[in-house]
C-alpha positions as CSV (number, residue, x, y, z in Angstrom):
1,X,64.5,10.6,-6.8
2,X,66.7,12.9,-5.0
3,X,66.2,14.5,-1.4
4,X,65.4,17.8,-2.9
5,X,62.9,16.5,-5.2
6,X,61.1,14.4,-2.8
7,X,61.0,17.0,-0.1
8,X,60.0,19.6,-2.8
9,X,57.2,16.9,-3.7
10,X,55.8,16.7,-0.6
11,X,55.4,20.3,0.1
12,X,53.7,21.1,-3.1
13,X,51.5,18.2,-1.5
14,X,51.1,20.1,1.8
15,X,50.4,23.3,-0.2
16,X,47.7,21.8,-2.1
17,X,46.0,19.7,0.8
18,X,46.4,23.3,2.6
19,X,44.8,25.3,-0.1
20,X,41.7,22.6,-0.5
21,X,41.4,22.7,2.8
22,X,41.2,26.3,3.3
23,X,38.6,26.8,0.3
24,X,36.4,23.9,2.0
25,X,36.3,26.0,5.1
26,X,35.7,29.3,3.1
27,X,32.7,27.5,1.5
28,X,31.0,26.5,4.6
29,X,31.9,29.5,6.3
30,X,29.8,31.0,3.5
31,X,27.2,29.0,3.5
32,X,23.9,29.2,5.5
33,X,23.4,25.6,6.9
34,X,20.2,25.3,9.0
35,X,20.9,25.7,12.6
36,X,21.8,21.9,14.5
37,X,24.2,19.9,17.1
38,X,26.6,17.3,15.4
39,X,26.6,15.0,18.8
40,X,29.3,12.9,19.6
41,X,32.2,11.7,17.4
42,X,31.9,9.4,14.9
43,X,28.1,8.4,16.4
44,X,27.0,11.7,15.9
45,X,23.0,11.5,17.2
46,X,22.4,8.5,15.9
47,X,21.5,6.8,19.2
48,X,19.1,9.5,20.2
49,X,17.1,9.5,17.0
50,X,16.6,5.7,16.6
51,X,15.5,5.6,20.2
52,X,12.0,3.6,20.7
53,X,9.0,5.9,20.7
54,X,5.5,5.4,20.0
55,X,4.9,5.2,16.5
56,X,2.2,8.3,17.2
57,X,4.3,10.4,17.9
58,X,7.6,12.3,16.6
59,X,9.4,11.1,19.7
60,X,11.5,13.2,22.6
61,X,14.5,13.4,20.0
62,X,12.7,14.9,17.2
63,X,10.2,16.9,19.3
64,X,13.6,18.3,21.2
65,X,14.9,19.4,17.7
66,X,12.3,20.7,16.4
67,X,11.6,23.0,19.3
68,X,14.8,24.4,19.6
69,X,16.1,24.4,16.4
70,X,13.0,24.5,13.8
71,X,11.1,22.2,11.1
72,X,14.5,22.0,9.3
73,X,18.2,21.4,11.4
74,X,21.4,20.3,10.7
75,X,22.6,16.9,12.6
76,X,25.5,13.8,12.4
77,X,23.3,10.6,11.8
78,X,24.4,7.3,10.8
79,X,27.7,8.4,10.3
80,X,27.4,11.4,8.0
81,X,26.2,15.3,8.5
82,X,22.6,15.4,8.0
83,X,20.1,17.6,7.3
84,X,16.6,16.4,8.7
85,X,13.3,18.0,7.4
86,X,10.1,18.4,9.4
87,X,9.2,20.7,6.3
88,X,6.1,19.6,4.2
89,X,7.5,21.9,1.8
90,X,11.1,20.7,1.9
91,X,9.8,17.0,1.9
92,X,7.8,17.7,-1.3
93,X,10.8,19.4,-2.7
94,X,13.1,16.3,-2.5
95,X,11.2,13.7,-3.6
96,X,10.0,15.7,-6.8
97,X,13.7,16.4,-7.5
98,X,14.8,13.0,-7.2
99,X,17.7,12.2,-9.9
100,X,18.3,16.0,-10.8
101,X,19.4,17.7,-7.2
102,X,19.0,14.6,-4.7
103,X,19.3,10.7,-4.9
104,X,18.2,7.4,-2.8
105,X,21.2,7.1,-0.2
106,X,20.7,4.3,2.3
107,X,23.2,3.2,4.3
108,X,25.5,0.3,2.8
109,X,24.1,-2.4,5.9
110,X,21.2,-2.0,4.0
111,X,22.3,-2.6,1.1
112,X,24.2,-5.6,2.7
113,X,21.4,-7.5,3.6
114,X,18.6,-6.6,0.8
115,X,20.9,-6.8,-1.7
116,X,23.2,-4.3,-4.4
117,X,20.2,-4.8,-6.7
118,X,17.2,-4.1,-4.3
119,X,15.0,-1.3,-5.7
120,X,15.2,0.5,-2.3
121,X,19.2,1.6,-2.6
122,X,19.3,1.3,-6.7
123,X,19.6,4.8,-7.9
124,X,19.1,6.1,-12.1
125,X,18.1,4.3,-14.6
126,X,18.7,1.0,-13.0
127,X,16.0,1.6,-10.6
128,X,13.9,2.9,-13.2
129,X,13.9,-0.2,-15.2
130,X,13.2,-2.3,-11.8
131,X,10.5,-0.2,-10.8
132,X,8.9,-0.2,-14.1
133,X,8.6,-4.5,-14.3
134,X,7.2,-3.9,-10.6
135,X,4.5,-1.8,-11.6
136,X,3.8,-3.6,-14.6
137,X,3.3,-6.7,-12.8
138,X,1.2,-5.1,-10.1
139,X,-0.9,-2.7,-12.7
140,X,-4.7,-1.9,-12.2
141,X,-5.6,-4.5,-14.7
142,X,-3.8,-7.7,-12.9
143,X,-4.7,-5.7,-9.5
144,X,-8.7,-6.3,-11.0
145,X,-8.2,-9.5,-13.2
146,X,-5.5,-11.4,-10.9
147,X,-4.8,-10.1,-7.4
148,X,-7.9,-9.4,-6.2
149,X,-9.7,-12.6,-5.9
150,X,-6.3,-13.6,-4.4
151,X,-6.6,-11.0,-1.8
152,X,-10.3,-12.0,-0.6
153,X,-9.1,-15.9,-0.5
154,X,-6.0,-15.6,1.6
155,X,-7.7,-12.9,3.7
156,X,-10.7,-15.8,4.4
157,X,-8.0,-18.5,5.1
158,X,-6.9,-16.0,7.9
159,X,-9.7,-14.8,9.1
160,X,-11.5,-18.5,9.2
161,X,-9.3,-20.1,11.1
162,X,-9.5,-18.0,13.7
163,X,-11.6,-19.5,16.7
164,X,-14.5,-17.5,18.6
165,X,-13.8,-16.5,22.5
166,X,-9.8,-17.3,21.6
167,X,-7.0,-14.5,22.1
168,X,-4.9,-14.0,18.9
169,X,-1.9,-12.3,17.8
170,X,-3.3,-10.0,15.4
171,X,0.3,-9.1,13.9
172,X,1.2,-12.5,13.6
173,X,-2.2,-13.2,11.4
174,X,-1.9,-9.6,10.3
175,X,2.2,-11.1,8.7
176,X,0.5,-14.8,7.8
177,X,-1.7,-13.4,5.4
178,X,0.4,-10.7,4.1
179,X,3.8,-13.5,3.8
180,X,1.2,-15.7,2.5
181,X,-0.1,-13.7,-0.5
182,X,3.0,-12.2,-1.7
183,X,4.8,-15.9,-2.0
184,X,1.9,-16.6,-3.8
185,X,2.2,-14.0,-5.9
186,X,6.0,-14.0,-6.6
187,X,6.2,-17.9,-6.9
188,X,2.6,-19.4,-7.0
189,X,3.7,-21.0,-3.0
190,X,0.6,-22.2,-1.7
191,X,0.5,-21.5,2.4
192,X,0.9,-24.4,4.8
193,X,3.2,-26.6,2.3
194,X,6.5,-27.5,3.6
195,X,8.9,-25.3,1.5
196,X,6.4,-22.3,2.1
197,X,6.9,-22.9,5.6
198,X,10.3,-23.6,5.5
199,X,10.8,-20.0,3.6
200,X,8.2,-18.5,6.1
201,X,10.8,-19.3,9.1
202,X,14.0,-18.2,7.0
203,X,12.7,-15.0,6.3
204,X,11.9,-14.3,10.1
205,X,15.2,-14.9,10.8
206,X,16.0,-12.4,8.2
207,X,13.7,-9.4,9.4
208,X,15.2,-9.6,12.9
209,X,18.4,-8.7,11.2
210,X,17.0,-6.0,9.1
211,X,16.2,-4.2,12.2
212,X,19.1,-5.0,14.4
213,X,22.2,-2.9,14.4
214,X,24.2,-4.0,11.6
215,X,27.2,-6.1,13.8
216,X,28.5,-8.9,11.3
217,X,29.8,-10.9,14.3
218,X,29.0,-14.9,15.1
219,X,25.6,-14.4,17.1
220,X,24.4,-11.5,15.9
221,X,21.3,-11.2,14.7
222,X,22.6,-9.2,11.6
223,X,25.0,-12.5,11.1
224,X,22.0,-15.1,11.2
225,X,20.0,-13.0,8.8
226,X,23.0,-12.9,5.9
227,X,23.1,-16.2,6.7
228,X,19.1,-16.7,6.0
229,X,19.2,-14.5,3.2
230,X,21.5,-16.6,1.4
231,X,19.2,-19.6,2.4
232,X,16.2,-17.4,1.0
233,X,18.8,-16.7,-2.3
234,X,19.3,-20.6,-2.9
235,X,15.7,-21.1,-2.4
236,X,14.5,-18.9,-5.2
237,X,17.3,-19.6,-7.6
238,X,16.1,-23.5,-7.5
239,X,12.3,-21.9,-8.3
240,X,14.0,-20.0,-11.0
241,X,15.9,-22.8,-12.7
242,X,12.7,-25.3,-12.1
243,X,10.8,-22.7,-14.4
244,X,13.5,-22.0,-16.7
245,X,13.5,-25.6,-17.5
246,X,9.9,-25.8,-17.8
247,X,9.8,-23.2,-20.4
248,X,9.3,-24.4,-23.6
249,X,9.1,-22.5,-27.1
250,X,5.1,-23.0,-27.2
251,X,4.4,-21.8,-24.4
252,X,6.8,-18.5,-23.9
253,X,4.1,-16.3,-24.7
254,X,1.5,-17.6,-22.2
255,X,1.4,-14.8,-19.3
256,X,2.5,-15.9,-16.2
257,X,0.4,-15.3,-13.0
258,X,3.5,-14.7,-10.7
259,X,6.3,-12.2,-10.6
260,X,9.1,-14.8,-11.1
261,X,7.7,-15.8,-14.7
262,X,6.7,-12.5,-15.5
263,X,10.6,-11.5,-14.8
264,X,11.9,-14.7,-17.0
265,X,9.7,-13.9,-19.7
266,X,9.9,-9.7,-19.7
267,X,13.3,-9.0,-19.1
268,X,16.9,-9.5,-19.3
269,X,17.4,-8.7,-15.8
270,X,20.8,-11.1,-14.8
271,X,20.3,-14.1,-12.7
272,X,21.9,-11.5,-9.3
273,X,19.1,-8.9,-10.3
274,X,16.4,-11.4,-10.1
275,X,16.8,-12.6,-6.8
276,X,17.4,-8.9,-5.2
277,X,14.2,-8.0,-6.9
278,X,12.3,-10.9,-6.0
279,X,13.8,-10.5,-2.2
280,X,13.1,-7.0,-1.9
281,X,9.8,-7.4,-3.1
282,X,8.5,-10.2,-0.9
283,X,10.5,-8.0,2.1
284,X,8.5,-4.8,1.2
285,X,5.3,-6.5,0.2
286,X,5.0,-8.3,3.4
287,X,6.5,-6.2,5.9
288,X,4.8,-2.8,5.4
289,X,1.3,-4.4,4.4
290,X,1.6,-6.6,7.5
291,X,2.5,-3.6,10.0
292,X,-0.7,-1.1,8.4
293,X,-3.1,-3.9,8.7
294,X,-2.0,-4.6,12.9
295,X,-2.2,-0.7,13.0
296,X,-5.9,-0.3,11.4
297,X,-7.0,-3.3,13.9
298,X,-5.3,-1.2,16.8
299,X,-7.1,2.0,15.9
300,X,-10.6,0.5,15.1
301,X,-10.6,-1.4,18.5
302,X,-10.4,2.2,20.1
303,X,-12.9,3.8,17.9
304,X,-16.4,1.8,18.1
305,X,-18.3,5.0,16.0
306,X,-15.4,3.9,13.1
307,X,-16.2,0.2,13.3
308,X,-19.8,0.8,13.1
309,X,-19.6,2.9,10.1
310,X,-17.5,0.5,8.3
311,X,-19.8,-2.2,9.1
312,X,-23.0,-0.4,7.8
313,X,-20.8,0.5,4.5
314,X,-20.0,-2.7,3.7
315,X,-23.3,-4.6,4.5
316,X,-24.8,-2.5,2.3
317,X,-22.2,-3.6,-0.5
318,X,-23.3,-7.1,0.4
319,X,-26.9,-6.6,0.2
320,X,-26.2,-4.8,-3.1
321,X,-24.1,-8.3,-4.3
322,X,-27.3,-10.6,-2.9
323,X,-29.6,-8.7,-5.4
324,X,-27.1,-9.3,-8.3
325,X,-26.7,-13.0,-7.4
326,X,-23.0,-12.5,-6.6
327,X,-21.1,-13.9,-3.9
328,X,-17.0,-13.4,-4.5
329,X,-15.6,-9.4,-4.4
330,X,-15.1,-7.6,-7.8
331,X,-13.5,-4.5,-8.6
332,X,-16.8,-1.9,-8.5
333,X,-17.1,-3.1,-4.7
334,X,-13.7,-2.3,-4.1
335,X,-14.4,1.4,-5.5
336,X,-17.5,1.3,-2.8
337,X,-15.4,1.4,0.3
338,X,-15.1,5.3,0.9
339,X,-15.1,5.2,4.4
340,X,-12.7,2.1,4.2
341,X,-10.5,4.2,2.2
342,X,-10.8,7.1,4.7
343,X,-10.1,4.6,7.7
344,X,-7.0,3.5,5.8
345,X,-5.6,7.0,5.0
346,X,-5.7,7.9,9.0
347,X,-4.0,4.3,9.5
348,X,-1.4,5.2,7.4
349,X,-0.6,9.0,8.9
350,X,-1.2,7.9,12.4
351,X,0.6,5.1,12.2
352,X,3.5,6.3,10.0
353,X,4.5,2.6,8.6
354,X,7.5,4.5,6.6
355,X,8.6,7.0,9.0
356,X,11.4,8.8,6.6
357,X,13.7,8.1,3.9
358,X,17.2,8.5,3.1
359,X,18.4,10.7,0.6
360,X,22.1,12.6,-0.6
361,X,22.5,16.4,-2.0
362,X,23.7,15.4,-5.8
363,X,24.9,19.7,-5.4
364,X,24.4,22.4,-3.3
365,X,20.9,23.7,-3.2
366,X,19.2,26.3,-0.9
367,X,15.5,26.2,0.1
368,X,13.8,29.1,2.7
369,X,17.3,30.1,3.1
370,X,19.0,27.7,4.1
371,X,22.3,25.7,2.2
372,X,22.3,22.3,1.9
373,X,25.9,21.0,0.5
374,X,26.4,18.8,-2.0
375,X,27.4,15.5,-0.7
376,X,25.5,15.8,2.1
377,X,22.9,13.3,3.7
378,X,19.0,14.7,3.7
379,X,16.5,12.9,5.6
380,X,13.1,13.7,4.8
381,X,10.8,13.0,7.7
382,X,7.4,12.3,6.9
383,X,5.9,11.4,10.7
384,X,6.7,15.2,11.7
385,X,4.7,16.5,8.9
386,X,1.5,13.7,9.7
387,X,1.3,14.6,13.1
388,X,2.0,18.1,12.3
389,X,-1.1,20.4,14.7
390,X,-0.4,23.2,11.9
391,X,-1.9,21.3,8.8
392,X,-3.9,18.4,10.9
393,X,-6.2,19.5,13.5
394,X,-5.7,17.0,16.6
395,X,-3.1,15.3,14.8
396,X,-2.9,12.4,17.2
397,X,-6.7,11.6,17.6
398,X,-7.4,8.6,15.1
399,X,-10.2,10.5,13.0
400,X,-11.5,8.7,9.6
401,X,-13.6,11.2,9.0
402,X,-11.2,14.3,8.1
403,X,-10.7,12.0,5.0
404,X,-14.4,12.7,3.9
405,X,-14.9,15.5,1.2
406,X,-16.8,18.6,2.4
407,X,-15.7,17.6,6.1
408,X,-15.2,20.8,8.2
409,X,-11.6,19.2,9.1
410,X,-10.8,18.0,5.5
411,X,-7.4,17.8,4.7
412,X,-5.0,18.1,1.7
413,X,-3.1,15.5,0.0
414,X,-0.5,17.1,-0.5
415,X,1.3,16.5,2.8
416,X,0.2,12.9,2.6
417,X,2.7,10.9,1.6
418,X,2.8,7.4,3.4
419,X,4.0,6.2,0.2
420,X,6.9,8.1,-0.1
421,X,6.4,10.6,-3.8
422,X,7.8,11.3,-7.1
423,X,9.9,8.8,-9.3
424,X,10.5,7.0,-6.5
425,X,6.8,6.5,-5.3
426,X,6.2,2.7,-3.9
427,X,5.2,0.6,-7.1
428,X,2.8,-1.5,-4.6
429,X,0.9,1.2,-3.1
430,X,-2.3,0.4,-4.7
431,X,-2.2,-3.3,-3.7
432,X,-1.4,-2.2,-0.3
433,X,-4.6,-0.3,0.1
434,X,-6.4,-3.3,-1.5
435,X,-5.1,-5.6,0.6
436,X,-6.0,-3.4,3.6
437,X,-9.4,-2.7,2.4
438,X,-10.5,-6.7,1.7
439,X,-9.2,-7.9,5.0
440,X,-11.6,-4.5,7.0
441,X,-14.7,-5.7,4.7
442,X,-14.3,-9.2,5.9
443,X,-13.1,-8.2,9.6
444,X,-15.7,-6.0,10.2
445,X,-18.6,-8.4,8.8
446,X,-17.1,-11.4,11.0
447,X,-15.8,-10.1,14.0
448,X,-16.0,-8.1,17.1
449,X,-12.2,-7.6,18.9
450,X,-10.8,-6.1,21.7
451,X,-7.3,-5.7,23.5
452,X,-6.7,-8.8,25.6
453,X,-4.1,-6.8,26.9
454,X,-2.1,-3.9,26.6
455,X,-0.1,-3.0,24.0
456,X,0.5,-0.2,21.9
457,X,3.0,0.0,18.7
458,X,6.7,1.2,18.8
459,X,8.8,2.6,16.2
460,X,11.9,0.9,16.6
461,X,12.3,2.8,13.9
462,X,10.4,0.2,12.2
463,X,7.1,-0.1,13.2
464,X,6.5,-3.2,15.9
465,X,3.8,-4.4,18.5
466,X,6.3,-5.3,21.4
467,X,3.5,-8.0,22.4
468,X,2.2,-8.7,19.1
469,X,-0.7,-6.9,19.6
470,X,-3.1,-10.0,21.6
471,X,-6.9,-9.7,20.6
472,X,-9.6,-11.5,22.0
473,X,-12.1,-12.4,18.4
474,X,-16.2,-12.8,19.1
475,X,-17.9,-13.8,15.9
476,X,-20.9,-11.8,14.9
477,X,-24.2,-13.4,14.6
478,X,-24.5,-11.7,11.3
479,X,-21.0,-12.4,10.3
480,X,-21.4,-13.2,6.5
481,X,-18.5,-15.5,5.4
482,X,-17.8,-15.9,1.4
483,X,-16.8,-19.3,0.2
484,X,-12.7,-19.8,0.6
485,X,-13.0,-22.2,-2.7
């Protein structure tokens, strides 16, 4: 290639960088992005927004914001320009339109360390086929004819070891029985044997590495948790090849009773798929359930009028079983728990377990006004729209009651959504609420708690006790214990 050609070459190159340059700067020149700061290079806000705050609250960052800039701003978070939405509206709007205008966009530590195949960054039809084994597997009918009897025994294995007069960490017992029921339920691990154990303290190490910054260096907390995760990998792919080899032609239509036979035998998922499905199950199975059920313990021990009500509700429920000769929970006193359910629902928007998602502009689309461009990150907030004073009344008072129908401060569903929404709603949502609701009915029949010191929880942004949340337990002289056999 000649002189003349290359230098002709390179400025047609020029030219054209020039021109797509210029018509890139037209664009957003015409566009009407929501008002915003960008923050410092390359770090953007980051720092600010993931600062520590109460988990009750919006923190200073987003309270800032929101005051000067409105319920919808433009900001530079984790690396990428961001719109952040304190809109119930807005928030609605993306997760409904997930797939056609915005997508699941986490960023790629995440991915890292849960995995390419974890249903939290999957995205189209992949995730839809993942989701869908999930919610087969954890469907009303094994939720009634498996789970629940599994729920009330693990809940009494806590709750009976604990000792009268003795101070507790209720999110450690709160993560026991949570860690407990889901290896149970993904590979039939019975707690206190050695290899659930062994899993138990590999998959601590792992959390603390979910939550640290994401620094691959020797040390590092994110470093020891790739390192457990491939521990936690090896672990289940042994399970996996133990049951694969157990499998015989007679028996392949037998349904299994845990996730990892039910994923053998219903799919043709790859060996890789597996074991990010089974890991991102046990991680959001355990670690959400864990973190509501500290909170609801947190909240009651501040509300006596709650705990009281609860405790008539579900005596009652027991004096109904009595008549009837029944002793073990069923399904129709599960459905009894309103207040339960009403206590759980202010759990979940006080204490704001999932505090927002991430998501990505698949095009431009405008909402109220306002442009968001394609390509850009959207992070639907759904604490600012919980503790919102416009559509709660006293937004940060732990009130159970604004859950009853006919209450003077009832309040819509619609801006609830602790669960996230749309395609992407969590497939274990209704376990969740059964989990919390069979660990309250035996709580509240057994025990009496209060703070044996302070301590209050923190969104880091995930949602932590920095103490661990110490109770002191007193048995009740009614307490009413079911069989644990």
């Amino acid at each position: 290639m000649s002189a003349i050609e290359l230098l002709l070459l390179l400025s047609s190159a020029i030219l054209a960088f020039i021109f797509i340059w210029n018509s890139r700067k037209k664009k957003r020149m015409s566009l009407k992005l929501p008002p915003g700061n960008v923050g410092w290079p390359l770090l953007g806000e980051t720092i600010g927004y993931l600062k520590p705050h109460a988990a009750t609250s919006v923190g200073e960052f987003m309270e800032h914001h929101i005051s000067r800039f409105g319920k919808i701003y433009r900001s530079n978070l984790f690396g990428e320009r961001t719109i952040v939405s304190a809109d119930a509206g807005l928030n609605r709007f993306i997760l409904q339109n997930e797939g056609r205008l915005f997508e699941c966009s986490y960023p790629r530590s995440i991915g890292g360390i849960l995995g390419k195949w974890s249903m939290l960054v999957l995205v189209g039809d992949m995730h839809r086929d993942m989701r869908m084994i999930s919610l087969n597997f954890m469907s009303n009918t094994r939720l009634r004819t498996h789970m629940l009897r599994d729920v009330e025994w693990h809940t009494l294995q806590v709750l009976g070891s604990w000792i009268p007069n003795s101070t507790i960490s209720a999110q450690e017992e709160a993560k026991k029985f949570t860690f407990n029921l889901m290896a149970k339920h993904i590979m039939s691990m019975d707690p206190g044997e050695v290899e659930t154990e062994q899993l138990k303290r590999e998959y601590i190490t792992f959390m603390k590495g979910v939550v640290s910054a994401p620094l691959n260096f020797p040390g590092t907390a994110y470093r020891k948790a790739l390192q457990s995760r491939s521990i936690i990998l090896r672990f289940i792919e042994q399970k996996m090849e133990e049951r694969l080899h157990k499998m015989s032609d007679e028996d392949k239509n037998v349904e299994e009773d845990d996730l990892l036979g039910w994923v053998l035998k219903q799919s043709d998922l790859s060996t890789e798929q597996i074991l990010d499905l089974i890991l991102s199950l046990l991680f959001a199975g355990h670690e959400t359930s864990s973190v509501a059920i500290a909170l609801s313990i947190y909240f009651l021990e501040g509300c006596p009028k709650a705990v009281e009500q609860l405790r008539e509700e579900h005596l009652e429920i027991v004096r109904i079983k009595k008549e009837k000769g029944e002793s073990d929970m069923n399904w129709e006193d599960y459905k009894q728990m309103d207040f339960t359910q009403c206590v759980i629902n202010e759990t979940l928007r006080l204490g704001n377990v999932v505090r927002f998602v991430h998501r990505k502009a698949l095009r431009d689309v405008r909402y109220k006004g306002y442009d968001i461009p394609c390509g850009w990150k959207v992070l639907p907030v759904f604490t600012a729209v919980h503790l919102d004073p416009l559509l709660y009344d006293d937004p940060q008072q732990f009130n159970p009651w604004r859950w009853q129908k006919g209450s003077s401060s009832a309040v819509s569903t619609s801006n609830f959504m602790p669960f996230g929404g749309g395609p992407r709603l969590c497939a274990g949502s209704e376990l969740a609420k059964l989990e919390m609701a069979v660990f309250i009915h035996h709580l509240v029949l057994n025990y009496h708690w209060e703070l044996a010191e302070p301590d209050q929880a923190l969104a880091f942004p995930f949602v932590d006790f920095p103490k661990g949340l110490p109770i002191k337990v007193h048995t009740l002289k009614q307490g009413i214990k079911f069989s644990k056999n």
